[in-house]
C-alpha positions in Angstrom: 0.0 0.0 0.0 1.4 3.1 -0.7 1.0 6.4 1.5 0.3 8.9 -0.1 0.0 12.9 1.2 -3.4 12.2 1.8 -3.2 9.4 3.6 0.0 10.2 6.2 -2.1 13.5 6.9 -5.1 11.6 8.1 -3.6 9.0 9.5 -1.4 11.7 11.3 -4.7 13.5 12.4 -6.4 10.3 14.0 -3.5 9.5 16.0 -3.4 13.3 16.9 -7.1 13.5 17.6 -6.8 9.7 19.5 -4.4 11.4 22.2 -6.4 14.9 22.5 -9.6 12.8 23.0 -8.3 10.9 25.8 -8.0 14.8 27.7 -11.4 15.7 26.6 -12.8 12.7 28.6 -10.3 12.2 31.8 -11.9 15.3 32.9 -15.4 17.1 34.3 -16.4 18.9 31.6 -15.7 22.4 31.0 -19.4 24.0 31.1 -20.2 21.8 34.4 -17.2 23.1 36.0 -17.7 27.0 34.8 -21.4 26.5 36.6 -19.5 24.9 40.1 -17.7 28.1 40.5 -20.2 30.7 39.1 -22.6 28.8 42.1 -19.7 28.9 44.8 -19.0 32.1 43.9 -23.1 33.5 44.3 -22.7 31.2 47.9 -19.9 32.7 49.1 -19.5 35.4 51.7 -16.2 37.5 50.9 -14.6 39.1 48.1 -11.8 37.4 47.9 -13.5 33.8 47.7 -16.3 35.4 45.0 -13.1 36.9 42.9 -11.6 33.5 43.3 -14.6 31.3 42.3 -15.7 34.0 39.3 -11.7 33.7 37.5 -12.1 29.9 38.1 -15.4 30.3 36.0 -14.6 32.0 33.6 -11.1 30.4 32.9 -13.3 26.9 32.2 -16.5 29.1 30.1 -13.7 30.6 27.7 -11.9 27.0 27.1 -15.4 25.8 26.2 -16.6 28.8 23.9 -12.5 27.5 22.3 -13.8 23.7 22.0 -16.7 25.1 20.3 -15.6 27.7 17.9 -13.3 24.6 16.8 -16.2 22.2 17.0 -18.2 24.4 14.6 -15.0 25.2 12.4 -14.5 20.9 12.1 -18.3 20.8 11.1 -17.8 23.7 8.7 -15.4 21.3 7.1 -16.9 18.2 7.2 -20.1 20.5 5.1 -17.5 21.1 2.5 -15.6 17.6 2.2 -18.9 16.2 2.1 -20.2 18.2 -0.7 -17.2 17.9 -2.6 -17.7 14.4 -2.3 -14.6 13.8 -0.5 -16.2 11.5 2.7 -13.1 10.2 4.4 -12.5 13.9 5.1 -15.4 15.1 5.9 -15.6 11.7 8.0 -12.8 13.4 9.8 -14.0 16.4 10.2 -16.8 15.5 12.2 -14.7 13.2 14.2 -13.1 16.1 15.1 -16.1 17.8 15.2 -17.5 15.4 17.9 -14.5 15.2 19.8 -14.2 19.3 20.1 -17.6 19.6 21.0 -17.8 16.6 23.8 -14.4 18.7 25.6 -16.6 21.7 25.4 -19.8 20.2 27.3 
């Protein structure tokens, strides 16, 4: 079998896409953990632990709105591919697509 361009690149994007997907799901997710400390911070009594809470928050909300810009960029692509007919791309791209928007939840 030979490997072309084509090929390598894919395969070199599934093995990429294998090992980001295991740190999508080792973790809580992104949006679940945005809400914990948005709550903690509307429980708690001082500043300093409402300051603390809110940055925790919003450090997880804006690597969410990431995973899903990207998610919708992969699905963008997977439109295309598929239109032009080209499905093991556009296969990909919604892999990606999927994995993107599961790290975002």
């Amino acid at each position: 079998m030979k490997l072309t361009n084509m090929k390598l690149s894919g395969l070199w994007a599934g093995i990429v896409l294998t090992f980001c997907s295991f740190c999508a799901y080792a973790e809580e997710s992104h949006i679940a953990q945005a809400i914990a400390h948005a709550e903690a911070a509307a429980k708690a009594d001082d500043g300093k632990a409402i300051a603390e809470h809110a940055e925790a928050a919003k450090t997880h909300a804006k690597t969410a709105d990431v995973h899903l810009d990207a998610g919708i960029k992969s699905l963008d692509d997977a439109i295309e591919h598929g239109k032009l007919k080209h499905a093991d791309l556009a296969k990909k791209s919604a892999e990606e697509a999927v994995t993107h928007l599961k790290a975002a939840q």
